[in-house]
Residue, then its C-alpha position, 0 to 999 in steps of 0.5 A: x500500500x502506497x503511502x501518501x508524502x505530504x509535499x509543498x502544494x501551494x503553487x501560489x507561492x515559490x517557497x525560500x530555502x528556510x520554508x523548504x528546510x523547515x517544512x522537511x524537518x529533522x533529521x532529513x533537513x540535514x540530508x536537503x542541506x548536505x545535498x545541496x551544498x554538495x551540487x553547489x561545490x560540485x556543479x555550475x548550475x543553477x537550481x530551478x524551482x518547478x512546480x506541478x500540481x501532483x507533485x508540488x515543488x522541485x528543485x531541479x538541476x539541469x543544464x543544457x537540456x539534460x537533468x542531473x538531478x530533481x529534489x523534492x522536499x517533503x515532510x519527514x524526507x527528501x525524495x530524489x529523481x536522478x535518471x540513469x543511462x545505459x552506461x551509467x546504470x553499468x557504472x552504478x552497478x559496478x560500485x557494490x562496495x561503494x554505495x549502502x546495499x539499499x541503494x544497490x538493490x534499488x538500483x538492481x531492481x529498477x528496471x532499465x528502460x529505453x530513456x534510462x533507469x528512474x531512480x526514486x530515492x527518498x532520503x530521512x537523513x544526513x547519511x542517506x545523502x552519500x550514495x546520491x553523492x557517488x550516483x551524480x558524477x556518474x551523470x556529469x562531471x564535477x567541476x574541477x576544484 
């Protein structure tokens, strides 16, 4: 049984990093800030707010067409979308050792279609934020420090 994720849906009003981070709450607030500063120090982008009326608001990094990755605050969590390739759903494969064997066997039991592997990830903590730090270079490059 799904269970429903309350999530921000006032599309009236784009909420400012401090609603975002009070919304999410303890101790998954660790993970969104963790998650971000890492995109910050890692790429040139500049995250977008979206909104749909499903879903609520994203934050979503994307450059030249293509997205890294889509944040979505929710109360309790974080839910990330980061879709992987062919070649990189290899990649993410090969790294057993690296990622928390929950993450590995989300990945293993997503099923890889044409556009790639969606990957669903909800996050309720500060560590949870690792394995989605060693999926994103996968996707791009960081930037050179």
């Amino acid at each position: 049984m799904a269970t429903e994720h309350q999530r921000m849906i006032d599309g009236t009003h784009t909420p400012i990093e401090k609603e975002i981070t009070d919304f999410i709450g303890e101790p998954a607030k660790g993970a969104w800030v963790r998650l971000r500063q890492f995109l910050k120090e890692n790429y040139d982008i500049v995250p977008e707010m979206i909104f749909d009326k499903k879903h609520g608001w994203d934050v979503r990094y994307r450059k030249s067409g293509k997205t890294l990755v889509t944040l979505t605050p929710e109360k309790g969590a974080i839910r990330i979308l980061i879709v992987l390739g062919r070649k990189e759903s290899e990649k993410a494969l090969s790294m057993r050792n690296e990622l928390s064997p929950k993450m590995y066997k989300l990945i293993e039991n997503t099923k890889q279609l044409h556009d790639g592997r969606w990957l669903w990830i909800r996050l309720f903590q500060i560590k949870d934020a690792g394995d989605v730090e060693k999926l994103l270079p996968l996707k791009r490059k960081p930037k050179k420090t």
